[in-house]
PDB file of N, H, CA, C and O in Angstrom:
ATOM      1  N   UNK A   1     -42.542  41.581  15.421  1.00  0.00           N
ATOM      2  CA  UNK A   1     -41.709  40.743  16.266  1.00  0.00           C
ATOM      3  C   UNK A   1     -42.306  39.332  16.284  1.00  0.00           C
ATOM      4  O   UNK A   1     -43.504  39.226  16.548  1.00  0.00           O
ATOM      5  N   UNK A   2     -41.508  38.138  16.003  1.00  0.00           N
ATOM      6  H   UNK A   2     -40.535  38.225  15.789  1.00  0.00           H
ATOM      7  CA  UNK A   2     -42.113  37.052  15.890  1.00  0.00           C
ATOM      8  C   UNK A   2     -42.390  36.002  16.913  1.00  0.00           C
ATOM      9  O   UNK A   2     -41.394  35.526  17.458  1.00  0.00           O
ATOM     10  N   UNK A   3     -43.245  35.674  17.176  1.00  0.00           N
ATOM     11  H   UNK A   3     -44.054  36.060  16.733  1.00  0.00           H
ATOM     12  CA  UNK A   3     -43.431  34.832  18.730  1.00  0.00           C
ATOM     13  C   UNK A   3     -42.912  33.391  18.412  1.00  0.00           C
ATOM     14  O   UNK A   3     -43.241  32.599  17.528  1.00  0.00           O
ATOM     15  N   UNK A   4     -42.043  33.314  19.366  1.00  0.00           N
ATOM     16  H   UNK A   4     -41.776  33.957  20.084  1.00  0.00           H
ATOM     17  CA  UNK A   4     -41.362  31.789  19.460  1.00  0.00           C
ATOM     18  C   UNK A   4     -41.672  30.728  20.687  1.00  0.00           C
ATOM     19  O   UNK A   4     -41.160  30.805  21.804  1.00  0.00           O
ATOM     20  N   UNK A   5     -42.488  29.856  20.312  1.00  0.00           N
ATOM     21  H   UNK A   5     -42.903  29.794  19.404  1.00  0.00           H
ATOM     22  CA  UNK A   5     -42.868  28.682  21.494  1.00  0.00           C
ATOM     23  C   UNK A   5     -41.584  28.033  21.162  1.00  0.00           C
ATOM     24  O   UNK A   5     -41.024  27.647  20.136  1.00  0.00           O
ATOM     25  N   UNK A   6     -41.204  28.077  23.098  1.00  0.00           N
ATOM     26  H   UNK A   6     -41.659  28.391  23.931  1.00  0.00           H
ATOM     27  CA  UNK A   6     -40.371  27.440  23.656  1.00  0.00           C
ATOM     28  C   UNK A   6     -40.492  25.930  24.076  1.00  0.00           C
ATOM     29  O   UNK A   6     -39.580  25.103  24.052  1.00  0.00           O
ATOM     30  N   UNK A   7     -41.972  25.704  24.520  1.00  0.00           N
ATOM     31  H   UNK A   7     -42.713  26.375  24.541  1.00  0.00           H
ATOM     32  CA  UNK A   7     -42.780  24.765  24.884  1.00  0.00           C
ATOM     33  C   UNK A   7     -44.196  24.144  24.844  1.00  0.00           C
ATOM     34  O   UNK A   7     -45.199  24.655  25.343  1.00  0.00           O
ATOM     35  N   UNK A   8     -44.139  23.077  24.240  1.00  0.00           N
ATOM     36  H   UNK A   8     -43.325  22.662  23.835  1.00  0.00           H
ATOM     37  CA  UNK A   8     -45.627  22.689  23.736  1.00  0.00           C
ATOM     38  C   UNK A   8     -46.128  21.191  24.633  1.00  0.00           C
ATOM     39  O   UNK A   8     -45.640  20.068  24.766  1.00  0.00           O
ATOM     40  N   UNK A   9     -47.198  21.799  25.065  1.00  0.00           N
ATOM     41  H   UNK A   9     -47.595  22.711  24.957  1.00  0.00           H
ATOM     42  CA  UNK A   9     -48.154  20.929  26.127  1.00  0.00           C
ATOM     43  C   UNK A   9     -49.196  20.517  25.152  1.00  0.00           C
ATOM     44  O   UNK A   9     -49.762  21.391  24.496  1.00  0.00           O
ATOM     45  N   UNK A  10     -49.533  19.128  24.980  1.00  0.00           N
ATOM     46  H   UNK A  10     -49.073  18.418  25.513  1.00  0.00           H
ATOM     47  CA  UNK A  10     -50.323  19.219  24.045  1.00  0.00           C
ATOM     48  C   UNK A  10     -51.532  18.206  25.220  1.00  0.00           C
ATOM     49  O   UNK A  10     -51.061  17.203  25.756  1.00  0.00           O
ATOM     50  N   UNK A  11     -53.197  18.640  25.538  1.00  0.00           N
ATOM     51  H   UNK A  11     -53.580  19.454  25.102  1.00  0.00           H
ATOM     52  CA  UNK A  11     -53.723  17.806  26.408  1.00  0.00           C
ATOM     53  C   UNK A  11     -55.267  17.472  25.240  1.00  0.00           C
ATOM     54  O   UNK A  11     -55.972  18.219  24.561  1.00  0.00           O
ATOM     55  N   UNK A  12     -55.255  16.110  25.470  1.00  0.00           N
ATOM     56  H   UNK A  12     -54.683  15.504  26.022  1.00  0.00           H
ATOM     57  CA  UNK A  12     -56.275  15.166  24.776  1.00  0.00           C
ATOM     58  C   UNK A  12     -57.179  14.497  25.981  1.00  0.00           C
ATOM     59  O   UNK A  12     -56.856  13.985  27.053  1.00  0.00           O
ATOM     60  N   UNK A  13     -58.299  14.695  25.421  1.00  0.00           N
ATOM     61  H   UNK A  13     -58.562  15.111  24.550  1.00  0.00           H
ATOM     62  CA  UNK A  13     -59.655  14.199  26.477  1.00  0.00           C
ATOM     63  C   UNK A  13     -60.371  12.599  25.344  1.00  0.00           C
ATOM     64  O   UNK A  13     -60.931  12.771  24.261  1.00  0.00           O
ATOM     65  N   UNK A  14     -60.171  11.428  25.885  1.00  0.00           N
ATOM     66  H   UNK A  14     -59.716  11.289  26.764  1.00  0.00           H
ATOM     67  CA  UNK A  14     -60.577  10.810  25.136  1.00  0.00           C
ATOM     68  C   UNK A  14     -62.499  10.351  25.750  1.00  0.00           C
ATOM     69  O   UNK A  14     -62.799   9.982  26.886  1.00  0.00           O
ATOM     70  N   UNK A  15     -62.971  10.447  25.169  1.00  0.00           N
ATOM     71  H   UNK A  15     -62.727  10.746  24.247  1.00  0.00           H
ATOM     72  CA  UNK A  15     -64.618   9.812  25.680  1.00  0.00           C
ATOM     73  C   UNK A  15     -64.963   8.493  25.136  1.00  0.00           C
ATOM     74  O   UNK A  15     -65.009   8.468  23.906  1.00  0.00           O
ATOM     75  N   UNK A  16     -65.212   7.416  25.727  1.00  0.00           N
ATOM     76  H   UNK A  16     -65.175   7.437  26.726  1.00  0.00           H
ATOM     77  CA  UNK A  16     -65.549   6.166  25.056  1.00  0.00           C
ATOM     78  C   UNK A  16     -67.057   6.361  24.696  1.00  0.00           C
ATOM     79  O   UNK A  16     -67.767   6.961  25.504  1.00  0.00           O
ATOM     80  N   UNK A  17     -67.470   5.993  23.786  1.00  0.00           N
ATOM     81  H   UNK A  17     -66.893   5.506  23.130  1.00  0.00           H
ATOM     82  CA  UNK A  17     -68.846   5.592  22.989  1.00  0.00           C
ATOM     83  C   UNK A  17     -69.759   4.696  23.973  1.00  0.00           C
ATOM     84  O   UNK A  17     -69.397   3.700  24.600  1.00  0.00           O
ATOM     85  N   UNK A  18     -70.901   5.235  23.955  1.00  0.00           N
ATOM     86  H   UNK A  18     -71.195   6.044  23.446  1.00  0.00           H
ATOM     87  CA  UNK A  18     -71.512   3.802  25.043  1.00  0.00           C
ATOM     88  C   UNK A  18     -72.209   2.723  23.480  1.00  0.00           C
ATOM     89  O   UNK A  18     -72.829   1.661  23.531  1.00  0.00           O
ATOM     90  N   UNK A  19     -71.811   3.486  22.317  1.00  0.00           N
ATOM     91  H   UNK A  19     -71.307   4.349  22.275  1.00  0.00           H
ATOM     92  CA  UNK A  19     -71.966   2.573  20.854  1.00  0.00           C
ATOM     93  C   UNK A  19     -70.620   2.238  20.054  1.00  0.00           C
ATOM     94  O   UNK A  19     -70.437   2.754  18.952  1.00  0.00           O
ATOM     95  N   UNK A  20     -69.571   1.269  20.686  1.00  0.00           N
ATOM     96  H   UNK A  20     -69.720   0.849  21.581  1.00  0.00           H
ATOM     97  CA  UNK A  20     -68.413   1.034  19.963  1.00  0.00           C
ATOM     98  C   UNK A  20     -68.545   0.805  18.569  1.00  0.00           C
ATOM     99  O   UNK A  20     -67.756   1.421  17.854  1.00  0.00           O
ATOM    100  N   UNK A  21     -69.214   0.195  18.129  1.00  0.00           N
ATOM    101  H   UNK A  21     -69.856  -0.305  18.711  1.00  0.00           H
ATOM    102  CA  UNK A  21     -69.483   0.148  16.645  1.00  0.00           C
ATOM    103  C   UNK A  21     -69.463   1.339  15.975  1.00  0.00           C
ATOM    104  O   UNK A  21     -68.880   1.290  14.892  1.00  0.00           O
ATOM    105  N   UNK A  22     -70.033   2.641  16.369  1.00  0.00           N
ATOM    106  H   UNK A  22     -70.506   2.681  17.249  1.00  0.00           H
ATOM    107  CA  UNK A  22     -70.737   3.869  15.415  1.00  0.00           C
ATOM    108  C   UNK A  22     -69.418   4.481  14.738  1.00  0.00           C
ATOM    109  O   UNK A  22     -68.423   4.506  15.462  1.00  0.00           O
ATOM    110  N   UNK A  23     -69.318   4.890  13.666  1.00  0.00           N
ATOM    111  H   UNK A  23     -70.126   4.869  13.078  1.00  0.00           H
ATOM    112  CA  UNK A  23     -68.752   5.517  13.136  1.00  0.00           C
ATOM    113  C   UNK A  23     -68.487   6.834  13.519  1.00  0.00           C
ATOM    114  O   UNK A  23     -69.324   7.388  14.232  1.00  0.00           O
ATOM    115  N   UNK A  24     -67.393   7.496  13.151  1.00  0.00           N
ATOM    116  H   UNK A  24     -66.713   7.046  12.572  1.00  0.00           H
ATOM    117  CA  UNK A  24     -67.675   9.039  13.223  1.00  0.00           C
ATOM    118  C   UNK A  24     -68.149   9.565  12.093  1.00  0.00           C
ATOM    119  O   UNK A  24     -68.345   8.881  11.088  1.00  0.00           O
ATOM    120  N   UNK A  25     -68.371  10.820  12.161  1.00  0.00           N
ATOM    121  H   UNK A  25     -68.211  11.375  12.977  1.00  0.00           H
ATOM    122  CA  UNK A  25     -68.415  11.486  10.688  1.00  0.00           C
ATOM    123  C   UNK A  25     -66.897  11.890   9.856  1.00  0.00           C
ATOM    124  O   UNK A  25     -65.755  12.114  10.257  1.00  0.00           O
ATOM    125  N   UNK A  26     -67.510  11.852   8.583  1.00  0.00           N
ATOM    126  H   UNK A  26     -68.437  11.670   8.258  1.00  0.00           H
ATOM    127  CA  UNK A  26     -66.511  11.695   7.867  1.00  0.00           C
ATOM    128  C   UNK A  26     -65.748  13.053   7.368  1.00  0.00           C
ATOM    129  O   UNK A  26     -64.658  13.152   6.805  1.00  0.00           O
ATOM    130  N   UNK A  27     -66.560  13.941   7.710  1.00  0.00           N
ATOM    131  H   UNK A  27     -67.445  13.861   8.168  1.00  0.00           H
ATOM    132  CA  UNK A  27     -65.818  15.691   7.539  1.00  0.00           C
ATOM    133  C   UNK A  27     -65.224  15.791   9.483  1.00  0.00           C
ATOM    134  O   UNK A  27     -64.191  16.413   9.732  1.00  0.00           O
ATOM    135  N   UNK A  28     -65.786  15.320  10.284  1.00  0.00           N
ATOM    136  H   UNK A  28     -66.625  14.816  10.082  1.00  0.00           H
ATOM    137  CA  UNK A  28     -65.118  15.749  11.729  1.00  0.00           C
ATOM    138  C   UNK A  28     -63.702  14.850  11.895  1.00  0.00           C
ATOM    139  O   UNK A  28     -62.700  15.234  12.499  1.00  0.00           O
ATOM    140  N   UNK A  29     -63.887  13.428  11.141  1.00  0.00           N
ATOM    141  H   UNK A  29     -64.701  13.117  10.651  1.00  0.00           H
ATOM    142  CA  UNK A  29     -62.567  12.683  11.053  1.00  0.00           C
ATOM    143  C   UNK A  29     -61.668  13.324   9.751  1.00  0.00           C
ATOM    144  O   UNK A  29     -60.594  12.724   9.720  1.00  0.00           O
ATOM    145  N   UNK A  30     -61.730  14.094   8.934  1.00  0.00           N
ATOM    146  H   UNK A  30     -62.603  14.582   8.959  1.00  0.00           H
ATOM    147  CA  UNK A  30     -60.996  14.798   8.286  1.00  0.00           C
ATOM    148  C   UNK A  30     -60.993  15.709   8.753  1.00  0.00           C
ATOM    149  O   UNK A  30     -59.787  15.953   8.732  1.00  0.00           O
ATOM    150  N   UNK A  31     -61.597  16.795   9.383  1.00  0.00           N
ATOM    151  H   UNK A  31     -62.577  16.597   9.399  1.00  0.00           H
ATOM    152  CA  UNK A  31     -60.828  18.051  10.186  1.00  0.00           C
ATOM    153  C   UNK A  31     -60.258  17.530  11.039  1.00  0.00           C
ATOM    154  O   UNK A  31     -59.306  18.268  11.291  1.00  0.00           O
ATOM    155  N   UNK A  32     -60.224  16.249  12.002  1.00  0.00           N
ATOM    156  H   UNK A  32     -60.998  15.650  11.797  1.00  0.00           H
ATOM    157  CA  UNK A  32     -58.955  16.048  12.859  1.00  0.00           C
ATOM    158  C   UNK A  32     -57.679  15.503  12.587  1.00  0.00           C
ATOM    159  O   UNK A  32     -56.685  15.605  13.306  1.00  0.00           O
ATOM    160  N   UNK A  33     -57.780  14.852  11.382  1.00  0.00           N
ATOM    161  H   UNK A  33     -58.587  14.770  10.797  1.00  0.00           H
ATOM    162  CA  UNK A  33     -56.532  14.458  10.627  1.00  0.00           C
ATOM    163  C   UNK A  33     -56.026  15.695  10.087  1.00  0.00           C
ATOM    164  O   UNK A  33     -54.806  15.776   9.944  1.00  0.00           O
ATOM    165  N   UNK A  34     -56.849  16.803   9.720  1.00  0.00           N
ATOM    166  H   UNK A  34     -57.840  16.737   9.836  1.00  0.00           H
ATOM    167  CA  UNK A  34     -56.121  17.809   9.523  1.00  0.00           C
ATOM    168  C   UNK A  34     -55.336  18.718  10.730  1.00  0.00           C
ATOM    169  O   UNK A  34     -54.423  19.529  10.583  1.00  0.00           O
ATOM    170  N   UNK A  35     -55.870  18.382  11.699  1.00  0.00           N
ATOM    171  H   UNK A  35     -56.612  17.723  11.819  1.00  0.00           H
ATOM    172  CA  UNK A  35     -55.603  19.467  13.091  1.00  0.00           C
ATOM    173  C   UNK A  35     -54.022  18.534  13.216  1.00  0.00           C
ATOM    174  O   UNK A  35     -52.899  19.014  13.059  1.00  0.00           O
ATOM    175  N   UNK A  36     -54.319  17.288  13.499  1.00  0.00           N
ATOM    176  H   UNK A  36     -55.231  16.898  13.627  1.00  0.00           H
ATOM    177  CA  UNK A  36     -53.291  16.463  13.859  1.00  0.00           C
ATOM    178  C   UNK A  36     -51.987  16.455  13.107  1.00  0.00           C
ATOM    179  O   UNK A  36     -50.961  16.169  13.723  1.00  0.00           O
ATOM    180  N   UNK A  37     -51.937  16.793  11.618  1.00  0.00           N
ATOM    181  H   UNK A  37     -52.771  17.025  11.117  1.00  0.00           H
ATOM    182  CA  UNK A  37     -51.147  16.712  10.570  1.00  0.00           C
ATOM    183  C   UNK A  37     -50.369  18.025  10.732  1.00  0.00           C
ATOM    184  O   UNK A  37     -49.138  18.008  10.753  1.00  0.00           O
ATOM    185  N   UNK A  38     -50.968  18.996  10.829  1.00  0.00           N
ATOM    186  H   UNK A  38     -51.968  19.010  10.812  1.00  0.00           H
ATOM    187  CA  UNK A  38     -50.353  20.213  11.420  1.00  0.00           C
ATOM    188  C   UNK A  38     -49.731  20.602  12.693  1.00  0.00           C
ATOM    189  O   UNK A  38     -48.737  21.320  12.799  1.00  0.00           O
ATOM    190  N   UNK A  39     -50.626  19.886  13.975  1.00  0.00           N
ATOM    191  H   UNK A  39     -51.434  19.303  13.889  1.00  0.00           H
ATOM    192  CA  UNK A  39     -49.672  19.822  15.000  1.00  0.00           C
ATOM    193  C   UNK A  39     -47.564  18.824  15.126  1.00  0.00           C
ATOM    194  O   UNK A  39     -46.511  18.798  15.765  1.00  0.00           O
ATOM    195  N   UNK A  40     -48.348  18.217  13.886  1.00  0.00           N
ATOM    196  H   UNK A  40     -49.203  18.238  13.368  1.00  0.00           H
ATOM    197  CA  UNK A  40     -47.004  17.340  14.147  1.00  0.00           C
ATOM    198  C   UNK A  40     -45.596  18.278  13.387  1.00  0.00           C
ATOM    199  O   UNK A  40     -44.435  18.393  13.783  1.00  0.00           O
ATOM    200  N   UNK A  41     -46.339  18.890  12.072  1.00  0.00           N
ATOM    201  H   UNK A  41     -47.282  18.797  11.751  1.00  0.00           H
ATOM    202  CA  UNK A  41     -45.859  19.573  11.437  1.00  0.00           C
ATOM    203  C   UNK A  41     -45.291  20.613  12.256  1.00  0.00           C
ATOM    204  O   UNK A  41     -44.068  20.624  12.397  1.00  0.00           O
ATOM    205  N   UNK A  42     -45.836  21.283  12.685  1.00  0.00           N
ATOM    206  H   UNK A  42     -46.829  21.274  12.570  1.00  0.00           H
ATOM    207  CA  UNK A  42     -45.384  22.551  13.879  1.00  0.00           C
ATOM    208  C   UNK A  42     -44.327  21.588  15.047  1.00  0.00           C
ATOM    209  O   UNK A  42     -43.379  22.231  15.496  1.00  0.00           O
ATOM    210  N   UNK A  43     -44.420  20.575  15.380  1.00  0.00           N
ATOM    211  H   UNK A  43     -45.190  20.052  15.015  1.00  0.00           H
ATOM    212  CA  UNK A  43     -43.834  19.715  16.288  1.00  0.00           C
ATOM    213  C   UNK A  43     -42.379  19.356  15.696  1.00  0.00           C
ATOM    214  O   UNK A  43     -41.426  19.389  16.474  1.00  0.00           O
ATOM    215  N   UNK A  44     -42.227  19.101  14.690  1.00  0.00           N
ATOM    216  H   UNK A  44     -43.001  19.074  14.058  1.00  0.00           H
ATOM    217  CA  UNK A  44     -40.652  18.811  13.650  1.00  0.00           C
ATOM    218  C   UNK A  44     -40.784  20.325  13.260  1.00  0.00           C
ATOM    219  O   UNK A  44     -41.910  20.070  13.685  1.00  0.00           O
ATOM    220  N   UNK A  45     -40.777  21.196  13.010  1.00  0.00           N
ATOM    221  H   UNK A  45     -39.862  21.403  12.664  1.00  0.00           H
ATOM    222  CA  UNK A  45     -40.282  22.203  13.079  1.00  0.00           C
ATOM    223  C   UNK A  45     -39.143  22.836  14.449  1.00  0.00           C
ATOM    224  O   UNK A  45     -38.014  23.320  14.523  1.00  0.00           O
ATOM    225  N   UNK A  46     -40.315  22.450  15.423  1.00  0.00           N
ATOM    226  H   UNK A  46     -41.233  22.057  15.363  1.00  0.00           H
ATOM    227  CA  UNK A  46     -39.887  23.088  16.753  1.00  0.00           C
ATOM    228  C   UNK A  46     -38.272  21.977  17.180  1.00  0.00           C
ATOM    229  O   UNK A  46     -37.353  22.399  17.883  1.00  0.00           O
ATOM    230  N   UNK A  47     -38.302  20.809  16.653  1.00  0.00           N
ATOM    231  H   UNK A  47     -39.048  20.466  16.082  1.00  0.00           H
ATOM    232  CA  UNK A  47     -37.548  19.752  17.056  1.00  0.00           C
ATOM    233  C   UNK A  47     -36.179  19.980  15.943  1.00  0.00           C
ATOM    234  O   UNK A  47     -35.186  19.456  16.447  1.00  0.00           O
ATOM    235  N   UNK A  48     -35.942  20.460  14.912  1.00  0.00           N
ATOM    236  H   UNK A  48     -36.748  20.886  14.503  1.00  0.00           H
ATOM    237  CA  UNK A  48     -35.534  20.657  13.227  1.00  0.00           C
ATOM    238  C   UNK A  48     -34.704  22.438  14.511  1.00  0.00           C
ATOM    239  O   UNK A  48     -33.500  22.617  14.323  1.00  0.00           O
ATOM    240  N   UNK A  49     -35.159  23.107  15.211  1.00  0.00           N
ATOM    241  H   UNK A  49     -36.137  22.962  15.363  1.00  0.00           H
ATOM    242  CA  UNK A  49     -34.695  24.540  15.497  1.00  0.00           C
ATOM    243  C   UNK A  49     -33.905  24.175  16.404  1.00  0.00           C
ATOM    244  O   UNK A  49     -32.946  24.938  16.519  1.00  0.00           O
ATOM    245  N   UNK A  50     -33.917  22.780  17.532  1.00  0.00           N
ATOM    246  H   UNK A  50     -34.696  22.160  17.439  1.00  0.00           H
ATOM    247  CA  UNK A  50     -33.423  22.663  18.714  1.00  0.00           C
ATOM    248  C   UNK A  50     -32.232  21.990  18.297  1.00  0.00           C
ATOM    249  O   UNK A  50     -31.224  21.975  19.003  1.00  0.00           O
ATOM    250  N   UNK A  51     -32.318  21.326  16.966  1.00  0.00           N
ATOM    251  H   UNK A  51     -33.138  21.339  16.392  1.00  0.00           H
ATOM    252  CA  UNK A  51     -30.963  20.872  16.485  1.00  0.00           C
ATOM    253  C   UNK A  51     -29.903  21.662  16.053  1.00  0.00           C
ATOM    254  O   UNK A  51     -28.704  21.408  16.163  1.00  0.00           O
ATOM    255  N   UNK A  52     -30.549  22.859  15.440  1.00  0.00           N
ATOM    256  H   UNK A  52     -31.523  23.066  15.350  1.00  0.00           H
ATOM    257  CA  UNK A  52     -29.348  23.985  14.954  1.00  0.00           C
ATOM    258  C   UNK A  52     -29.278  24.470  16.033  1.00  0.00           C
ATOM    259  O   UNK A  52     -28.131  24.917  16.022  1.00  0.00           O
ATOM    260  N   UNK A  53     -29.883  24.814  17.404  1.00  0.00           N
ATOM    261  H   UNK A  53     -30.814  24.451  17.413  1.00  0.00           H
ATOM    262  CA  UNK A  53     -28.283  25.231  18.237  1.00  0.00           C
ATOM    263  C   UNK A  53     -27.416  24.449  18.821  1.00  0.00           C
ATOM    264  O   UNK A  53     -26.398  24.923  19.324  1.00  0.00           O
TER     265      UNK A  53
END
């Protein structure tokens, strides 16, 4: 049986740097471009289902 989200809460905690300059790392800024790329993906899906009814 396939589970269908009806509703998506999405909650973000931002922390400022007490070093604005520093970089992040460059594999943790590609796993979040990946997390992010997929949430949106799942997001036009869910938006793409509400149009066909």
């Amino acid at each position: 049986m396939p589970i269908e989200i009806k509703e998506l809460h999405i909650k973000i905690n931002v922390n400022e740097n007490s070093n604005p300059g520093a970089e992040p790392a460059s594999s943790s800024s590609a796993a979040e471009k990946d997390i992010v790329a997929e949430c949106v993906e799942q997001v036009m899906k869910i938006i793409e289902r509400k149009k066909e009814r």
